[in-house]
C-alpha positions as CSV (number, residue, x, y, z in Angstrom):
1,X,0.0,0.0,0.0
2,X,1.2,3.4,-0.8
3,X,2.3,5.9,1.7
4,X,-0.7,8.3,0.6
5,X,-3.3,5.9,0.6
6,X,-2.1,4.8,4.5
7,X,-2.5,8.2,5.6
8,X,-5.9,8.7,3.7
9,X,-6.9,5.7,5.7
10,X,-5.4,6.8,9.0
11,X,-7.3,10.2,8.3
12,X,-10.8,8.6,8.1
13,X,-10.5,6.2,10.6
14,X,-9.5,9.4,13.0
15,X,-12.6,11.6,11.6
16,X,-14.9,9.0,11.5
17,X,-13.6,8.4,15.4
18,X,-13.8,11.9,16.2
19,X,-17.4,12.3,14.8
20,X,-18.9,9.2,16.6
21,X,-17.4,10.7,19.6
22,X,-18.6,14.1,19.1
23,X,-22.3,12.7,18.8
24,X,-25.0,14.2,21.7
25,X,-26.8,12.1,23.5
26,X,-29.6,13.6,25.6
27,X,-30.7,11.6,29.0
28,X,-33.6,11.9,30.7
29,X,-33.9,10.4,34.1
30,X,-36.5,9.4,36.7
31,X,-35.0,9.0,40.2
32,X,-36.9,5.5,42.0
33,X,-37.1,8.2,45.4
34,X,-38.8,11.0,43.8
35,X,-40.8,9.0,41.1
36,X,-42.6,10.9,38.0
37,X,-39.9,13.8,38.6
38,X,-37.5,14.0,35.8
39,X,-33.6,16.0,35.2
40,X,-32.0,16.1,31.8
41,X,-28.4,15.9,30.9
42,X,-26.6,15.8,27.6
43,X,-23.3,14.6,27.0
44,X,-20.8,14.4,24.2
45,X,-17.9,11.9,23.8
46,X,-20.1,9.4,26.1
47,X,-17.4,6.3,27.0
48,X,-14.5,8.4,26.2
49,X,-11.6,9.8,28.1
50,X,-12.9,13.3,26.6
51,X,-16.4,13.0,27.8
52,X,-18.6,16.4,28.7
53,X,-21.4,18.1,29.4
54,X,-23.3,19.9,27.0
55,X,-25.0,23.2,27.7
56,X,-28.7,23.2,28.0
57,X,-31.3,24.8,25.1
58,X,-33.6,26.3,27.9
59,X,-33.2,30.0,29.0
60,X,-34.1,28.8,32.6
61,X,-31.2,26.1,32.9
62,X,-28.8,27.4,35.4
63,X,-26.4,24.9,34.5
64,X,-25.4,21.3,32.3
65,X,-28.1,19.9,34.6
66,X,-31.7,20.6,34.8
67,X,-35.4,20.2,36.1
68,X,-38.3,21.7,35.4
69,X,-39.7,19.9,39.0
70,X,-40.3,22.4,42.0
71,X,-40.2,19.3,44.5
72,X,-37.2,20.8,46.3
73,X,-35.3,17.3,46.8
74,X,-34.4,17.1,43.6
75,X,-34.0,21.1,43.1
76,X,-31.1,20.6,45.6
77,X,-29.7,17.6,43.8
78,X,-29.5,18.7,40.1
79,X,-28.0,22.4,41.7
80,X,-25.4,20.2,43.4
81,X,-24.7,18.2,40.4
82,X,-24.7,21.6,38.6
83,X,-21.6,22.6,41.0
84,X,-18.5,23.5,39.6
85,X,-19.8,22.6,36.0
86,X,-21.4,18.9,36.5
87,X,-17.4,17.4,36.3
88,X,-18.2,14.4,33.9
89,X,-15.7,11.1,33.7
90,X,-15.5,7.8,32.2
91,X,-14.9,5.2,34.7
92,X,-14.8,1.4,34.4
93,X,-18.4,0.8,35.1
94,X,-19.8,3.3,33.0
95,X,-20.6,7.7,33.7
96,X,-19.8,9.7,36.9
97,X,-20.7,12.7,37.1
98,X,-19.7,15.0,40.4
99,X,-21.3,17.5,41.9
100,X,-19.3,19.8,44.2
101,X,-21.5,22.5,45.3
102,X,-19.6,25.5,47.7
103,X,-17.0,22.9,48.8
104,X,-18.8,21.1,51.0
105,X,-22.0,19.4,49.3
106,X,-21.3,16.6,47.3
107,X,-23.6,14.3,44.7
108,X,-21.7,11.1,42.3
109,X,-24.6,10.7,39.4
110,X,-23.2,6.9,37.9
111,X,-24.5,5.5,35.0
112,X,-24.1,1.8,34.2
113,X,-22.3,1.4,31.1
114,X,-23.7,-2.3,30.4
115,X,-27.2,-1.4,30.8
116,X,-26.7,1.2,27.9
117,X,-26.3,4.2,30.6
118,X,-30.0,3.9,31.5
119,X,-29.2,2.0,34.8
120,X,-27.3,3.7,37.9
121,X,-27.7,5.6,41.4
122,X,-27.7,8.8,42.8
123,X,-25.8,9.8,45.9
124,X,-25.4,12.6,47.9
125,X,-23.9,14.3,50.8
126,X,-24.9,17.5,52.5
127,X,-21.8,18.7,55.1
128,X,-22.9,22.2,55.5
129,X,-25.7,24.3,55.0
130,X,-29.1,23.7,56.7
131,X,-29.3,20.2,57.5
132,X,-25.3,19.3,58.2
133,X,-24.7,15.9,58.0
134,X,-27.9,14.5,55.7
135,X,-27.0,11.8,53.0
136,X,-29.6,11.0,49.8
137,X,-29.4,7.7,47.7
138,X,-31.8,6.6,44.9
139,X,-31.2,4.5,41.7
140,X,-31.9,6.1,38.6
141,X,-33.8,5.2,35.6
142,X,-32.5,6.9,32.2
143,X,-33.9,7.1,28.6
144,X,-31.0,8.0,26.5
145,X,-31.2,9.4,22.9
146,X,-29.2,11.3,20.1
């Protein structure tokens, strides 16, 4: 094979890589806890070392994260998960993401990779603030799409 035609290849392989892993994918997701109230999320680069958040389309989003629910449990989840910009990873099992709100407030979103992401818990951890001390935990029903 010729020198020009290995690079050619190389080249598509890398933009056809790049484009799969630039794809959105929008979640939706129901916590078992709080039951008919939803948050939304959308990620690019989902399974990848370069994984992120992508903004939300509403005016009223204050961040990656959002809900249009008032029940104030899960106001106070999404805003934590919102803290310092939602902090996605890739990890073995599947999607983290961590919430670090004022420093002391903390919330680990994981999604299950083998159940297609639409599998996982949330967690969280409440140090300061009102009620010092107070832990959450609920596992989490996603629908994902593109």
């Amino acid at each position: 094979m010729r020198l020009s035609a290995i690079v050619l290849l190389v080249t598509g392989l890398w933009a056809a890589s790049a484009s799969a892993n630039s794809v959105e994918r929008k979640f939706v997701c129901e916590l078992t806890r709080i039951p008919t109230q939803v948050f939304t999320f959308s990620v690019k680069g989902l399974g990848t070392e370069g994984v992120e958040l992508a903004p939300q389309n509403s005016p009223k989003a204050e961040g990656p994260v959002f809900t249009r629910s008032r029940n104030t449990t899960l106001r106070l989840l999404v805003e934590t998960l919102n803290g310092q910009g939602g902090d996605p990873r890739t990890i073995r099992k599947g999607l983290h993401l961590f919430g670090d709100d004022v420093g002391c407030n903390f919330a680990d979103l994981v999604l299950y990779k083998n159940s297609g992401y639409r599998l996982g818990y949330l967690s969280a951890r409440y140090v300061c603030g009102g009620n010092p001390n107070e832990s959450f935990y609920s596992t989490v029903r996603c629908s994902v799409s593109r």
